[in-house]
N, C-alpha and C positions, 0 to 999 in steps of 0.2 A: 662441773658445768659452771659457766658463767652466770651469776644471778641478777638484775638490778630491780632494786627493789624503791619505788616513791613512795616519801612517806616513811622512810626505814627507820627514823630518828624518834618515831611516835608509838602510842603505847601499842597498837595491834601490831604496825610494821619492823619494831624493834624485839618483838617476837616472832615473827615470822623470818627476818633477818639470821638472826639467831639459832632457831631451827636449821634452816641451809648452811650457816655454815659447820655447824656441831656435828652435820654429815657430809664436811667433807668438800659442800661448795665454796668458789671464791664469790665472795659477798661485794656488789656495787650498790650505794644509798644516793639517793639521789633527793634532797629534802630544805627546803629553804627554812624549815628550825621556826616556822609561825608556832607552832602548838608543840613540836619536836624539842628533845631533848639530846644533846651527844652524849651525855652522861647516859642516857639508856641503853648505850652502844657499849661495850668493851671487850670487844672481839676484833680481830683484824680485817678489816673492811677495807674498802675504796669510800670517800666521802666526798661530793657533791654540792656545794652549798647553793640551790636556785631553787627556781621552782618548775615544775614540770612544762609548765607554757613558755618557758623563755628559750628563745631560738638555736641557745649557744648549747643546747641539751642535743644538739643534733653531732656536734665537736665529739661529745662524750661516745652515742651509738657507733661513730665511725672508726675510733679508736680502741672499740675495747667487745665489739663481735659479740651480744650476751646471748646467751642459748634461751634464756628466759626474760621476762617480765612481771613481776605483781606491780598493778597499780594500785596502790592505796590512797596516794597523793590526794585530800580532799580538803574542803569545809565540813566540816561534820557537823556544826550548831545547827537545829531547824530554828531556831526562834533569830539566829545570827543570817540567816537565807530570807526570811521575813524581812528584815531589816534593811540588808544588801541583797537584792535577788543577783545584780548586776556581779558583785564580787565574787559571788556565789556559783554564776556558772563560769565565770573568768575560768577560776578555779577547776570545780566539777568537769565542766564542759570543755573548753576548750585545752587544758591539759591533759586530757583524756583522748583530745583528736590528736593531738602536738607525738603521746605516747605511741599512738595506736599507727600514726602515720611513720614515725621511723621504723619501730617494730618491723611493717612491711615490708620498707624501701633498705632496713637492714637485716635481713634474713631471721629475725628471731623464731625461733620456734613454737613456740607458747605464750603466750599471754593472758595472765589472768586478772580480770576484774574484781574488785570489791565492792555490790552493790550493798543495798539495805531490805530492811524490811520495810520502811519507807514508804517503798514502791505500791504497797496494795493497800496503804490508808488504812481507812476504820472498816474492816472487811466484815460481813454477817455472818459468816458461819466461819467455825475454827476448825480445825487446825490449816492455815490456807496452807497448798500444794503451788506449784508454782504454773499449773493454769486457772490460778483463780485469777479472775481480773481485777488488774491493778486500778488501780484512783488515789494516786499518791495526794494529800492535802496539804505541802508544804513547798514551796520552791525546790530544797532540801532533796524530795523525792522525785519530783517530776525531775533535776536533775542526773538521777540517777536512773532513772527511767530512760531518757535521754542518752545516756553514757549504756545502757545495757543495748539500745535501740544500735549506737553506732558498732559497736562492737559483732554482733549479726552483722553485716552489714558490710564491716569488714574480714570475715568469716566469709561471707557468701560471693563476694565479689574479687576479693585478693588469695583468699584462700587460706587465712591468719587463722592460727589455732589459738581460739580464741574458749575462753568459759569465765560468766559470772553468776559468784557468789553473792546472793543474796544473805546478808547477815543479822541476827537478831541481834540484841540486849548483851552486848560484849561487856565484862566484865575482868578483874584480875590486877595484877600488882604492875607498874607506871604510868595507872589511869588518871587523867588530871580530874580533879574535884571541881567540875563545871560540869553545865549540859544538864540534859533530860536523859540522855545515852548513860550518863557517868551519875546515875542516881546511887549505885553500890557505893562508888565511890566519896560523893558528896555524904552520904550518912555518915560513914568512917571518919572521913575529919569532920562533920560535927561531933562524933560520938568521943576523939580524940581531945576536940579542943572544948569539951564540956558544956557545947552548945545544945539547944535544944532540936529536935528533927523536924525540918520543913515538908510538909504532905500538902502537895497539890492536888485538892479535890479530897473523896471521901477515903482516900487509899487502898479503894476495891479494884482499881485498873491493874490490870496485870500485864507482865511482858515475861518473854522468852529469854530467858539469863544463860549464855554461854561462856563455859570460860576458856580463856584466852592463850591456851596452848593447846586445847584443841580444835580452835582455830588454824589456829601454827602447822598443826598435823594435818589438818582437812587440807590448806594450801600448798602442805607438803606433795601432800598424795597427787594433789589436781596435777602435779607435772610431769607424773607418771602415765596418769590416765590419758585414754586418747577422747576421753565426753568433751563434746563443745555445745554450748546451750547454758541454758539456767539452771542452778541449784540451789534449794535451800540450805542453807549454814545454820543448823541450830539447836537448840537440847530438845525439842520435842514438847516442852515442858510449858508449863501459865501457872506462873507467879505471882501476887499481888502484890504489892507494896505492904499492905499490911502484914501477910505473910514474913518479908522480908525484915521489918523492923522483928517480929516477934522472933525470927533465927538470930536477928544481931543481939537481941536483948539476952540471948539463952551466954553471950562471949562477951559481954562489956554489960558496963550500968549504963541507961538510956534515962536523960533526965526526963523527958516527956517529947511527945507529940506534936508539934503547932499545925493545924489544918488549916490552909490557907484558899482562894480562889480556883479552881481548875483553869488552865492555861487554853489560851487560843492555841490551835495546832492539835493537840491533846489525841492521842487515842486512849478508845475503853480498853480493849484488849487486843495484846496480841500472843500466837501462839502457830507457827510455824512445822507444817509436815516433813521429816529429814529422808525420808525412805530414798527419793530419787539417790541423794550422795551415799546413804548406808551401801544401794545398791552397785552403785558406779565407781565408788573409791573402797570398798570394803571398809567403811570408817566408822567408829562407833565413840561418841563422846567418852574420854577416858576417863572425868571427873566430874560427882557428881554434884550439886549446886551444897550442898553443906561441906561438901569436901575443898571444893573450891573456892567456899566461903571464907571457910578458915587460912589457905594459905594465901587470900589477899588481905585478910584481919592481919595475919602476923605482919606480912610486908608491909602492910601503912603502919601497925605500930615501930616495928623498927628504923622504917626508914622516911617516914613521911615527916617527922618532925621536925629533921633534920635539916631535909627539903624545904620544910615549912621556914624557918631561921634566916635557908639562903634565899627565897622570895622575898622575906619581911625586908631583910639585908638592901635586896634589888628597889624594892618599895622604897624605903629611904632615901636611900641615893635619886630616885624619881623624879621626888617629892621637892629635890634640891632645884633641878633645870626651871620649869616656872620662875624663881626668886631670878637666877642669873639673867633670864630673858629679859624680865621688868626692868632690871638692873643695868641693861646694854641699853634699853629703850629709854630711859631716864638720864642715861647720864650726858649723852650730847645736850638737853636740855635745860641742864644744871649748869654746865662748862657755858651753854651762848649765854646763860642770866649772869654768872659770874664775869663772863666776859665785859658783858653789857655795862656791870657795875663797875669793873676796873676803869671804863672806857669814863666813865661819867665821876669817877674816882681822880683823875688823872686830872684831864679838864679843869673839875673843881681848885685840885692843886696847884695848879699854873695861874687859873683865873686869865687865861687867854682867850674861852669860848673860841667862837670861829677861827678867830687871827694866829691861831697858836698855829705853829710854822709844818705841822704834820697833823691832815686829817685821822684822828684817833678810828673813828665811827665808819669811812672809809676803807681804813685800814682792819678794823675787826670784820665789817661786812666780808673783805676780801679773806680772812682768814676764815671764818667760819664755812664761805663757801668750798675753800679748799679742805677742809678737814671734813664734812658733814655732806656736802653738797646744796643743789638746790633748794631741799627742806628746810634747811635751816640759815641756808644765807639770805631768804625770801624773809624770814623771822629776824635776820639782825638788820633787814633793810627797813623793815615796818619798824623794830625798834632806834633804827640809828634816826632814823626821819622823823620818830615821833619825839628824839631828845634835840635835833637842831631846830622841831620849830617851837618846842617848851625854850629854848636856847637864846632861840632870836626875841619868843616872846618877853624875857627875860632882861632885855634891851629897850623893853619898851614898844617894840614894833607891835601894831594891830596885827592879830592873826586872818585877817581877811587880805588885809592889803599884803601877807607872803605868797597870796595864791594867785595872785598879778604881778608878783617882782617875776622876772624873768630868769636874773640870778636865783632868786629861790628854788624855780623851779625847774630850771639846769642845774642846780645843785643835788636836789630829789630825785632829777633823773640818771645824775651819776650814778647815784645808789643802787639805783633800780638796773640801770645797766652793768653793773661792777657786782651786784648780787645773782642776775640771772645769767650774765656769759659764764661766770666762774661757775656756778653752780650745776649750769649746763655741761660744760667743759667736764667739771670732774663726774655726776653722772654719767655721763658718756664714757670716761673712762673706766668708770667701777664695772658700770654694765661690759663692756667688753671684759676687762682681766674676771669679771665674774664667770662669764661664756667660756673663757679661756681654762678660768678652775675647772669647770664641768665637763670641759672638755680633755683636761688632763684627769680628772677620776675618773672619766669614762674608759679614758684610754689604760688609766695604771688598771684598772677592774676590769681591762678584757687582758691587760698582757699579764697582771696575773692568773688567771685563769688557764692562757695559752702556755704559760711556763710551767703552770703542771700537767695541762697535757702533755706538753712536752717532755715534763721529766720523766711520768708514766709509760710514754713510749719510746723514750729511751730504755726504760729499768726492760719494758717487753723485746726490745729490741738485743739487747743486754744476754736475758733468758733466752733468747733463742738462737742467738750467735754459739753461747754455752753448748745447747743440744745439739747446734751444727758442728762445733769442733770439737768440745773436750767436756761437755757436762757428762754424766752419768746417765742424764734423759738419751743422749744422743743416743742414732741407730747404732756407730761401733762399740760404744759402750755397753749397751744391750746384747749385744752381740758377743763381748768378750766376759759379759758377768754369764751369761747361758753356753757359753763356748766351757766354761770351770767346770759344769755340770757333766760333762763332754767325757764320760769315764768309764771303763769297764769294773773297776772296784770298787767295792761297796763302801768301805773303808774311806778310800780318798771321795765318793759322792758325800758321805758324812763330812768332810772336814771342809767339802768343797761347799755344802751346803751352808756351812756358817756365815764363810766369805760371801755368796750369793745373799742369805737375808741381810745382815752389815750392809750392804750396797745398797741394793732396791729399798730396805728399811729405812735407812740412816739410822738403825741402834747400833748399840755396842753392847749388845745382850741377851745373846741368843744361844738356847742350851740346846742338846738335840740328845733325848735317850730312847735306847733300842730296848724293844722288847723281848723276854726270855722267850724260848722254846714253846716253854706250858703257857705264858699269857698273862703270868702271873705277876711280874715284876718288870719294871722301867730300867735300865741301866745306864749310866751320862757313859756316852761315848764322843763327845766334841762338844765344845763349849769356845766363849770369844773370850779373847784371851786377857781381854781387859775388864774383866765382869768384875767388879765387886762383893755382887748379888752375892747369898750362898746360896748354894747349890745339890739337892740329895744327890748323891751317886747312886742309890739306889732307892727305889720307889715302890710299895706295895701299893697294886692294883687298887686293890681289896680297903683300903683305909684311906684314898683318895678319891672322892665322889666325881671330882674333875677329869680323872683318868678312867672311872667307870663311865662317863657320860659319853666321853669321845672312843672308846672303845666299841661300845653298846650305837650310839648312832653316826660314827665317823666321821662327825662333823668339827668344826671350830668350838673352840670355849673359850668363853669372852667373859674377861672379870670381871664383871658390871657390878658385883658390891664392892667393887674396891679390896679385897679380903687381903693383909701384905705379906700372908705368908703362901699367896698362890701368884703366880705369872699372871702380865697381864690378857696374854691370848696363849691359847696353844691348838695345833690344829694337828690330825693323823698325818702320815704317812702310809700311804697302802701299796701294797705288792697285790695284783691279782683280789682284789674287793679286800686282804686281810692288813688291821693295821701291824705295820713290824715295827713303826719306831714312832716318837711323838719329839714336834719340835715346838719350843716356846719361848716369847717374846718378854722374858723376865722385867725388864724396865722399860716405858714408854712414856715420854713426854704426853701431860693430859692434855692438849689441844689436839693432839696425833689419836687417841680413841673415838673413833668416827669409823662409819660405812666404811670408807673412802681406805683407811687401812685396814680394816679386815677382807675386805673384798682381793686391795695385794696380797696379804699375808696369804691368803688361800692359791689364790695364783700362784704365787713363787711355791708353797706346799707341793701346789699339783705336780710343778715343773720338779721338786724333787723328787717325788714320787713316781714319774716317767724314767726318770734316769736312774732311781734307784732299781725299779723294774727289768731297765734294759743290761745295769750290771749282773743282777742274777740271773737272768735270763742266760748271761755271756756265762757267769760261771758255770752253770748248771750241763753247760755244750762242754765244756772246756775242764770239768774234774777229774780226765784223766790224765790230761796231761799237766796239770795243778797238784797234787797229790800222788805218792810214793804209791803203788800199784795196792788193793787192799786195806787199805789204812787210809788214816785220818790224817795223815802228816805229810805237809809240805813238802815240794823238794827243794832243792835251792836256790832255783831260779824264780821262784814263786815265793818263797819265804823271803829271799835279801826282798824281791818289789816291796813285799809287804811290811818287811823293817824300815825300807827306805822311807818308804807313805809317813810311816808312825813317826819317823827322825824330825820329819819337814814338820808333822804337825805340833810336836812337841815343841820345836824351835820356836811356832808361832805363838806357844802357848796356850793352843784350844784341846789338848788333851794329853795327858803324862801316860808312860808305860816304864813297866820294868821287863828284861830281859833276863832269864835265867837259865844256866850252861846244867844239864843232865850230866852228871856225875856216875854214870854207871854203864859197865862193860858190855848188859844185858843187850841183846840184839833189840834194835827201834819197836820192831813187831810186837814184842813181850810190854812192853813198856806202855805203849798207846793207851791199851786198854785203863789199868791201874792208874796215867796222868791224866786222860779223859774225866772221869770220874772224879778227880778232885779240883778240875777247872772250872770256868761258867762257860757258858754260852760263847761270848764274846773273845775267849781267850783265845789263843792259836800253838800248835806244837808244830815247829820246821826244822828242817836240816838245814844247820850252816855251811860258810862256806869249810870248817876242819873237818864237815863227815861227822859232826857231832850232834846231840840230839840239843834243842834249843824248846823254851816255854816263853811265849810272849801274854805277858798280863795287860791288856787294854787296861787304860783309866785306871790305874794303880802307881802308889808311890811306892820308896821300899819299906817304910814302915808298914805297909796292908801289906806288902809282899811276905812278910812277914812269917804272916798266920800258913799261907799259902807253902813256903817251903817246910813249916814246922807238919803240915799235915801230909805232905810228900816224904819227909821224914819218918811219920809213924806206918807206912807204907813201905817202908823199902828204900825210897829214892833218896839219892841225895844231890841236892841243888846247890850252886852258889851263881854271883850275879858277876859274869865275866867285867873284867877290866880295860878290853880293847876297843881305842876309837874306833875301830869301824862297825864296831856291832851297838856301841851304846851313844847317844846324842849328849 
């Protein structure tokens, strides 16, 4: 299925992200990186960079069909909701309707919320269930209140299969060290960075600590389930804070305590009923709060510090932007003083005052408006005017009587008009080419966006051209890897079946051994022919717990410890409920161990297992006309098939035989018996085409042929391994 997940870049949705795809789903993130990390991500994804309220989220639902939604997309600070309620439900709220409304209008199937525990405030009695009534006491929660409200609503009106999780006290490893929420987490790096522990209030409030892959698994399951309504998300469980220090103190040294004020918002306790999800998803918290103490202790000590480096890093460089701002802001101010000075530097040198044959002061006014604009040409006009009438005074003229010369004051009003046209002028043009920047980001910021839409639905357009003409997905493809199977022989359904996994798989590693008679032993009878792997050719039942398992309940065996001297799946083959042969997927790429393949793996089993069925079914009609009358032996029309089968698979390389020429006068009939008896299971005795009596050893080179003529030897017989191409590959 198709997954998108908001939010996918942060600590709860980069685990839930994760989960989906580990079975198998293709994973879409959809997360503008506020609190998100892509480092939390290192799986193969689709990635997003918005935020869920922006318009252009609606591009992404039209092009990519998703079968699912989790919203996680939030504000999660209540003290940050306090502060901006406004930003708060931007966020919360209206990216919740933005989600909820394409969802609809694009066929998704599911959609699941993430609300909080938020919603029921400081409740009287514990453990609340989820018709206690809520009185959220934070914007924080009435938003979420809000987001559970529209969610029914659209459930009840469009028909959206809708369910939200109400969640406690999430906890676990790429939880950021902030919040009320992230208290686990904030003690660890104090406890790291050899800081003291901050305790708001007396440290007797308690909350409900879940961790955060069973999360993961709870939101798994929700997509499964067909429950729509509310659920609680939570361990069951009331915690204190004091509690909590004293589990951290039992894994690190705690320098002490610091008890500070109890916080506005604050709840005493909380403590959360799970029954409704235990009952509805069969889900039961897989870890318990010291279990999952410990493997968020180890992850922040390995990896937080490191974390911690590339922040201080980020800080740094932060810390720089400030200086360069002042530094932009100062320096036009510096350049008009200096100007200013040149202008009165000049002058002085000449000692021409007014008369000097180029207005200097004029001339700077004009320059300064071009390069700065208005602000600062209005400041070289106050200073050019405040040096021509120090200038004139200079001369001896009364400064009262400049403000009655005429000249004087057409000469101030140059200034003033030579300061505000220019200054105006270039204003006017900053502000436009500025409109015009913003308007070219805006534009490169949608056509980037639109170019990877685009590429994305080229790459889909791409993949399904493939399945229409020549991918292996395609319907004739399917059709001619199921067509192989297509076989009266049991012989070529083995050999055919290798080719069939190799396809549907994409390995190159796939054994198939038939089981004896008695039940007792596995025997390789086709193999790919490019395996590396090694491989037993023979298998006791009896001293392989893997092959008693699938024996005993016919099912798949999936290496889930990793073990590297076992396959990483193998699954029966059955005739009539009994298994007769086991095939296994000896090497597999670890991103490939998921649902998703073992559910084919079993499939294409099945499909062996039909076809193998329908060969012996055929033989069983047909062993009189297969078999010399009374006897176990081929005749020759039935023996060359079955040589021929064995030539082609040898060719391919998925399984060796040796042929052996009966060297004895004795009539067939006498012989049977005595060459039975020293063959396996698997072997075969036919008449060739000279009337001669022939032993075909499956899965044998001639070094093992070896033993096999030496013991037809002490018997009587005598063998040797003819030399004619048409009996030997």
């Amino acid at each position: 299925m198709d997954i998108l997940v908001t939010g996918g870049c942060g600590f709860i949705g980069s685990h839930v992200a994760e989960r989906f795809y580990k079975e198998g789903h293709n994973v879409f993130i959809i997360d503008n990186l506020t609190s998100g990390l892509r480092s939390n991500i290192n799986f193969k994804h689709k990635f997003y960079e918005m935020a869920v309220e922006d318009m252009r989220c609606e591009d992404i639902f039209c092009i990519n069909k998703f079968n699912v939604v989790v919203h996680l997309a939030a504000q999660t600070s209540v003290p940050a909701s306090f502060e901006n309620p406004y930003k708060d439900t931007v966020s919360n709220v209206t990216g919740l309707i933005n989600m909820l409304s394409l969802s609809e209008r694009y066929g998704v199937k599911r959609f699941i919320f993430i609300s909080s525990a938020a919603v029921y405030g400081d409740p009287d009695q514990l453990p609340t269930d989820e018709d206690t009534e809520t009185n959220p006491m934070a914007p924080y929660g009435i938003s979420k209140l809000v987001g559970e409200m529209y969610c029914h609503k659209w459930h009840e009106i469009y028909g959206l299969s809708t369910v939200c999780l109400r969640l406690s006290n999430a906890y676990g490893p790429r939880q950021a060290a902030k919040g009320e929420g992230g208290v686990v987490s904030v003690f660890m790096k104090q406890i790291l960075d050899g800081q003291s522990l901050t305790v708001y209030g007396d440290g007797k409030q308690t909350r409900d600590f879940i961790y955060v892959e069973d999360i993961a698994d709870a939101v798994y399951r929700c997509v499964e389930s067909g429950f729509c309504g509310v659920m609680n998300l939570s361990a069951n469980t009331e915690i204190s804070i004091n509690d909590l220090i004293d589990t951290l103190a039992h894994r690190a040294d705690i320098k002490e305590a610091l008890h500070k004020e109890k916080r506005s918002g604050d709840i005493s306790r909380s403590s959360m009923d799970n029954s409704r999800i235990k009952r509805e998803l069969n889900w039961l918290p897989k870890y318990n709060f010291e279990e999952g103490l410990q493997k968020t202790f180890d992850w922040y000590a390995s990896i937080y510090k490191k974390q911690e480096k590339e922040t201080e890093a980020s800080k740094k460089s932060e810390t720089t932007k400030p200086r360069s701002k002042l530094a932009d802001y100062a320096i036009p101010f510096v350049e008009s003083l200096l100007g200013f000075i040149a202008v009165i530097f000049i002058e002085r040198l000449f000692n021409r005052g007014d008369h000097f044959f180029i207005d200097l002061k004029l001339l700077y006014i004009i320059l300064m408006g071009i390069a700065y604009g208005t602000k600062h040409s209005i400041m070289a006009v106050a200073l050019s005017s405040s040096l021509f009438i120090i200038s004139n005074a200079g001369y001896g003229r009364d400064l009262i009587s400049l403000f009655y010369d005429p000249n004087s004051l057409l000469h101030i009003a140059y200034y003033l008009f030579a300061g505000f046209s220019v200054g105006y002028t270039i204003d006017m043009k900053n502000r436009k080419v500025k409109s015009q920047d913003l308007k070219i980001e805006a534009t490169e910021e949608k056509l980037e966006f639109v170019t990877k839409v685009y590429d994305e639905t080229r790459i889909v357009k791409n993949e399904l051209q493939k399945q229409i003409m020549a991918s292996q997905d395609s319907f004739g493809k399917i059709y001619s890897i199921i067509k192989e199977l297509d076989t009266f022989e049991p012989e070529d359904v083995f050999s055919s079946a290798v080719q069939v996994m190799e396809k549907i798989l994409k390995v190159n590693s796939i054994a198939i051994h038939v089981m004896s008679r008695n039940g007792l032993f596995a025997r390789l009878v086709a193999n790919s022919g490019s395996l590396s792997w090694h491989i037993s050719k023979s298998m006791k039942v009896e001293d392989s717990p893997a092959l008693k398992y699938i024996m005993e309940s016919k099912e798949i065996f999936v290496n889930k410890k990793l073990d590297p001297s076992l396959p990483i799946m193998m699954a029966p083959i059955t005739d009539n409920g009994k298994t007769v042969a086991i095939i296994s997927i000896l090497e597999l790429d670890f991103d490939n161990i998921n649902l998703y393949y073992q559910n084919l793996f079993k499939v294409a089993s099945d499909m062996i297992s039909s076809s193998l069925s329908k060969a012996h079914r055929y033989q069983e009609a047909t062993n009189d006309s297969r078999y010399i009358s009374g006897t176990a032996i081929l005749n020759r029309d039935s023996f060359e098939k079955l040589l021929h089968g064995k030539m082609q698979t040898k060719e391919k390389e998925m399984a060796n035989y040796v042929l052996l020429c009966v060297n004895a006068a004795d009539p067939a009939d006498n012989l049977e018996h005595r060459i039975s008896n020293t063959i396996r299971d698997r072997d075969y005795i036919g008449l060739g085409k000279d009337n001669r009596l022939y032993i075909l050893l499956s899965n044998t080179s001639e070094k093992e042929a070896g033993a096999v003529t030496k013991r037809l030897t002490d018997k009587g017989i005598s063998t040797s391994i003819p030399a004619g191409a048409d009996l030997i590959a």
